[in-house]
C-alpha positions as CSV (number, residue, x, y, z in Angstrom):
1,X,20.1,103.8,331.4
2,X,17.6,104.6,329.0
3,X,19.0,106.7,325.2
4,X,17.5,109.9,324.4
5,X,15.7,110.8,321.4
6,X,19.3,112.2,320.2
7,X,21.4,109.1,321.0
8,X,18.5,106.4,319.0
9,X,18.6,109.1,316.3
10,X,22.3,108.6,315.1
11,X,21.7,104.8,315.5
12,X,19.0,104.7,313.1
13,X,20.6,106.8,311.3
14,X,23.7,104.9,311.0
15,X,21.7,101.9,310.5
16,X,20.4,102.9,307.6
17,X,23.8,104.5,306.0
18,X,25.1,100.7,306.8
19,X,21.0,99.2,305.6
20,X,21.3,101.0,301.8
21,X,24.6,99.7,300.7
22,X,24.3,96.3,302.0
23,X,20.7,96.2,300.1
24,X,22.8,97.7,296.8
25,X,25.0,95.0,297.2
26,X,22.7,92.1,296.3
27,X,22.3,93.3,292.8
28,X,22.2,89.8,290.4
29,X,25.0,88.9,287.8
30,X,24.3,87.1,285.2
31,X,26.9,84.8,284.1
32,X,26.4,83.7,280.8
33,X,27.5,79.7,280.4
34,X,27.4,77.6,277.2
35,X,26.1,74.2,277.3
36,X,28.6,72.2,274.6
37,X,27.9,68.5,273.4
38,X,30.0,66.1,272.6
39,X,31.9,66.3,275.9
40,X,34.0,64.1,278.6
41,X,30.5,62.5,279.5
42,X,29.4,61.2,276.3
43,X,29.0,58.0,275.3
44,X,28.8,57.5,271.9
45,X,30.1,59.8,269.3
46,X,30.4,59.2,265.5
47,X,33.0,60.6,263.1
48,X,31.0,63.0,260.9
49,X,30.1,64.4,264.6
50,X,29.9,68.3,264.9
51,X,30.4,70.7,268.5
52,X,26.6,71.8,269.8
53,X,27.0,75.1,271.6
54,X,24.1,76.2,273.7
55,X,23.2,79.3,275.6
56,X,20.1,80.6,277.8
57,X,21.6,84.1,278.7
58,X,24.4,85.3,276.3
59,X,24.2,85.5,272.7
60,X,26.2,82.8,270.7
61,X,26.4,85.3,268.3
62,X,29.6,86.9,269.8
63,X,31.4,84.1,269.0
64,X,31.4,85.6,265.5
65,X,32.8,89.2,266.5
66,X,35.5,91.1,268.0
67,X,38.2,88.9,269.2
68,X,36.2,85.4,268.1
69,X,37.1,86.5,264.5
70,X,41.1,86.4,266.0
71,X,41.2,83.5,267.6
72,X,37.8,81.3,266.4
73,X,37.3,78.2,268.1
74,X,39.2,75.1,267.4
75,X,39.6,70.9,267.6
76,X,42.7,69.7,268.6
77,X,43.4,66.0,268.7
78,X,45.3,64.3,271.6
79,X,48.6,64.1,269.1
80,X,48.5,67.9,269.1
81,X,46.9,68.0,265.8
82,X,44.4,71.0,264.9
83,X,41.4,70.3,262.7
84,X,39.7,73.3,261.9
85,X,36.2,74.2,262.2
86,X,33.6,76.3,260.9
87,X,31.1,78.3,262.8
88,X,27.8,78.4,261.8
89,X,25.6,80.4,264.3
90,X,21.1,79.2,264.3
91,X,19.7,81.6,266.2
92,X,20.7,83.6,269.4
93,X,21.0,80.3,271.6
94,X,21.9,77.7,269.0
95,X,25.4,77.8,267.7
96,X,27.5,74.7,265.6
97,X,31.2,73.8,265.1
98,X,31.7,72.0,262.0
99,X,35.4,70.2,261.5
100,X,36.6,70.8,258.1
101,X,38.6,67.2,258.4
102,X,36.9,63.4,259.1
103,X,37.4,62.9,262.9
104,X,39.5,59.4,263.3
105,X,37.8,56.7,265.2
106,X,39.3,56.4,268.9
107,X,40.9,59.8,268.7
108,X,40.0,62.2,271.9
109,X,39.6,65.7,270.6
110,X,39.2,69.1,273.0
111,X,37.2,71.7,271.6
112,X,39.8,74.9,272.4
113,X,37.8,77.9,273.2
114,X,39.9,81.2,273.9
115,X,38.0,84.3,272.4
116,X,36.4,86.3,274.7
117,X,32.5,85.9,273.3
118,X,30.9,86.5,277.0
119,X,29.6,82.9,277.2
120,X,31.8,81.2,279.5
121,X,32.4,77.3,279.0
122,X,31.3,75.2,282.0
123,X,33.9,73.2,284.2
124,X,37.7,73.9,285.1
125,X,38.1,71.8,281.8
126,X,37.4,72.4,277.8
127,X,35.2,70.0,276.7
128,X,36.8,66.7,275.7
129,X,35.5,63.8,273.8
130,X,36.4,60.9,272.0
131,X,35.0,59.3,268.8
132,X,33.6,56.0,269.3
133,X,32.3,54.7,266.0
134,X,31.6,55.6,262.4
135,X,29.6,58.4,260.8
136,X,26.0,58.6,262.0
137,X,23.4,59.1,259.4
138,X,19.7,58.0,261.3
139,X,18.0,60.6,262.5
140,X,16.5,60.2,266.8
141,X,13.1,59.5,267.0
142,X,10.9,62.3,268.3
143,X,11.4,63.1,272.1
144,X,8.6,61.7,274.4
145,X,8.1,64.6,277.1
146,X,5.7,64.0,280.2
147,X,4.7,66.5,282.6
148,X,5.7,67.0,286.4
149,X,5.1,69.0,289.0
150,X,4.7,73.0,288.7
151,X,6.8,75.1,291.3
152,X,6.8,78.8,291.6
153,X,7.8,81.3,294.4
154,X,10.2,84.6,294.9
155,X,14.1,84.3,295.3
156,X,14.4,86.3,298.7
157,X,17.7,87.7,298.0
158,X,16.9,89.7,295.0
159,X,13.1,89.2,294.9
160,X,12.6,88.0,291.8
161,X,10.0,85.6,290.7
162,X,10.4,82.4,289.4
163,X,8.0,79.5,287.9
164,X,8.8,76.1,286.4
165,X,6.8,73.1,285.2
166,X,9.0,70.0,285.4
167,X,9.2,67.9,282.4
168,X,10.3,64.1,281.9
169,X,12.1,63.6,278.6
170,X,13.2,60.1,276.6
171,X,14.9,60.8,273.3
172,X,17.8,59.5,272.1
173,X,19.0,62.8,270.7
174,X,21.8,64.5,272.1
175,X,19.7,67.8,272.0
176,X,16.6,68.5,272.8
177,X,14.3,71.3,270.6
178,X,11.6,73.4,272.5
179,X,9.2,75.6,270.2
180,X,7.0,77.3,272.1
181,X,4.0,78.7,269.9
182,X,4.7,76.6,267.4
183,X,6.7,78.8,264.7
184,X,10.2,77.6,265.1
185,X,11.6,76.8,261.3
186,X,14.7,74.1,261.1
187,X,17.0,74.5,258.1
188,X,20.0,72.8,258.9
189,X,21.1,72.9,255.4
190,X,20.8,76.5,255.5
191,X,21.9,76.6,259.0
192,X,19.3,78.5,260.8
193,X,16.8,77.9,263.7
194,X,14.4,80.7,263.5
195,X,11.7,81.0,265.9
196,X,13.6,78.1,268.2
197,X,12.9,79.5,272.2
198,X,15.7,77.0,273.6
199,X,17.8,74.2,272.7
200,X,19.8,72.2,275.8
201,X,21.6,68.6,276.1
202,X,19.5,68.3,280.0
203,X,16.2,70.2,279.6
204,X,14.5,69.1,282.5
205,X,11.9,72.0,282.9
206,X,10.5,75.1,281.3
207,X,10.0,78.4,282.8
208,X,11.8,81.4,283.9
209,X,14.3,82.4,286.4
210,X,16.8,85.0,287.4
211,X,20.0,83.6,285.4
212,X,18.2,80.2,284.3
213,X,15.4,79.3,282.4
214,X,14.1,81.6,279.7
215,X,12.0,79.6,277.6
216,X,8.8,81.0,279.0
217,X,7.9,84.4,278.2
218,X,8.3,86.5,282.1
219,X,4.7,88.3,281.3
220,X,2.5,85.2,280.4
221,X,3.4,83.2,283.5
222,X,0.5,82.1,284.2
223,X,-0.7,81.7,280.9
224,X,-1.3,77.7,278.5
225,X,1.4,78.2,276.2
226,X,1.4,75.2,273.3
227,X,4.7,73.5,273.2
228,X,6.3,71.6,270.9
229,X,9.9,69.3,271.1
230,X,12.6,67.7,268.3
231,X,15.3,65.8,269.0
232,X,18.9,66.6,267.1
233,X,22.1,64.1,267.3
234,X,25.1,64.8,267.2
235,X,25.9,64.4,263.7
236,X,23.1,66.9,262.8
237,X,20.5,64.7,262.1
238,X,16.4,66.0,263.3
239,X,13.7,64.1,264.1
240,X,10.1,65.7,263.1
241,X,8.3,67.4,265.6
242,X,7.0,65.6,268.6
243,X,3.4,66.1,269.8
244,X,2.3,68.7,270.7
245,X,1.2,69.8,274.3
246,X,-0.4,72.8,276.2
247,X,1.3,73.5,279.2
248,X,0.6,75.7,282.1
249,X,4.4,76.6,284.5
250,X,2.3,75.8,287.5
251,X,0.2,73.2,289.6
252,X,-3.3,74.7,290.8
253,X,-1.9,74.7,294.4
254,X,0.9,77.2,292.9
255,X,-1.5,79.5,291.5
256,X,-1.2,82.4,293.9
257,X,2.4,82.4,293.9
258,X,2.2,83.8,290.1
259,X,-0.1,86.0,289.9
260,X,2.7,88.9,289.9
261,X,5.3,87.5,287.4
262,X,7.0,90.5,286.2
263,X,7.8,90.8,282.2
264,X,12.5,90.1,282.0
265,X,15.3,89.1,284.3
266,X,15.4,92.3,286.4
267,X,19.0,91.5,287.3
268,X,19.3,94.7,289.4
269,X,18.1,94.5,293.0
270,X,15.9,97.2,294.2
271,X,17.7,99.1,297.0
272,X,15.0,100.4,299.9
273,X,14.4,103.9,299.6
274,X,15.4,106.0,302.1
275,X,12.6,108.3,302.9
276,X,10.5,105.8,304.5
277,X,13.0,105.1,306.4
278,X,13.4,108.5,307.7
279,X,9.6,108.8,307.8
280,X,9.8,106.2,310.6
281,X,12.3,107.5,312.0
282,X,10.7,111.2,312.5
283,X,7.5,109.1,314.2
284,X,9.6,107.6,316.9
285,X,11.2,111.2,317.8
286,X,7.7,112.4,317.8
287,X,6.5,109.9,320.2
288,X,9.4,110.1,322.2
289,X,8.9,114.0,322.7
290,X,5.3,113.5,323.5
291,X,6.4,111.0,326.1
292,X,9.2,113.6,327.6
């Protein structure tokens, strides 16, 4: 039995009250994780070692206010001991434990992290290491960094854009630089990083994503952007700047997938609006008149 124009009325109609929530719903959260070195996975650590704390999204600056300032972060060796640290914080992504006591050879530290700073340590786990060898006082050499593919496209849940150019990296720093623009200035005497766009123990691309990679700016996608790259240990010691490269995010088959990029993260999904909905809708009841 055919519906009448009534009857497919209140199913669009409930469609779309069901359709406009749903769509709501895919709104993106940012969560805002901190990439820490030394940890379980590393190799070789030396005494005069200090804790690298990394962020892309939060701000490692809140680890210096509200309840940070109660309960800062702190080393605590496998006897139970507690060495304190000091927190020195380079720029908005670059942050630095320093332990106020010489770390014993063989000892297994964890780097205790309760203050809620919004940056979220990774893992089930604090980060764990253990010192392997005496203090470290040569500097890496300057990072090698090779170019891969570009990649660029929309993530269809949310549709937001996306671009990355892979990048191949030998260094044997614990943490690599990236200046983009060239006007990063390194003081680690004075503790700062200004100008730095991103510091990371696994850089393995540069771009920008929804929750990821922010070391591209979102409104010159598809723009040569001169790059730079420094290698820092884990004792604190930098190499000088590597070469420098211009790089474009994409391949030239990727071109037409960025010629949109919008400027930020955009975490908010748009919802559909309504009235063109009920446009539609006011068509088929039209037609379906005409028809009667």
């Amino acid at each position: 039995m055919a519906r009448s124009p009534i009857t497919t009325s209140i199913a669009l109609l409930a469609g779309l009250l069901v359709w406009v929530p749903s769509a709501r719903a895919l709104a993106l959260r940012c969560v805002s994780y901190a990439d820490v070195v030394p940890n379980a996975e590393t190799r070789v650590v030396p005494s005069n070692t200090k804790i690298w704390i990394m962020s892309q999204l939060g701000s490692t600056e809140e680890l210096t206010r509200g309840a940070c300032l109660e309960r800062p972060p702190t080393l605590r060796a496998s006897d139970g001991a507690e060495v304190e640290v000091d927190l020195k914080i380079l720029n908005r992504g670059l942050a630095v434990a320093l332990p106020r006591a010489p770390l014993a050879v063989g000892a297994t530290y964890t780097f205790e992290w309760s203050c809620a700073s919004g940056l979220e340590l990774p893992g089930d786990e604090p980060p764990r290491f253990t010192v392997t060898g005496p203090p470290d006082v040569t500097p890496p050499s300057a990072p090698r960094v090779t170019l891969g593919r570009g990649e660029g496209g929309v993530e269809n849940d949310y549709g937001e854009y996306w671009y990355r150019r892979r990048i191949n990296v030998e260094t044997d720093g614990a943490v690599l630089l990236v200046d983009r623009e060239l006007d990063a200035v390194l003081d680690l005497e004075a503790w700062t990083a200004a100008g730095l766009d991103h510091a990371g123990s696994n850089v393995t691309a540069l771009g920008f994503s929804p929750c990821s990679l922010f070391n591209w700016p979102g409104a010159s996608g598809t723009a040569t952007q001169p790059f730079r790259f420094a290698a820092l240990d884990l004792a604190g010691n930098v190499s000088g700047w590597g070469e420098t490269l211009a790089i474009s995010p994409e391949d030239p088959a990727g071109a037409r997938l960025l010629r949109d990029v919008r400027e930020g993260c955009g975490c908010e999904a748009r919802a559909p609006d309504p009235r063109g909905l009920l446009l539609a809708l006011g068509l088929l009841l039209t037609r379906r008149r005409r028809r009667d």
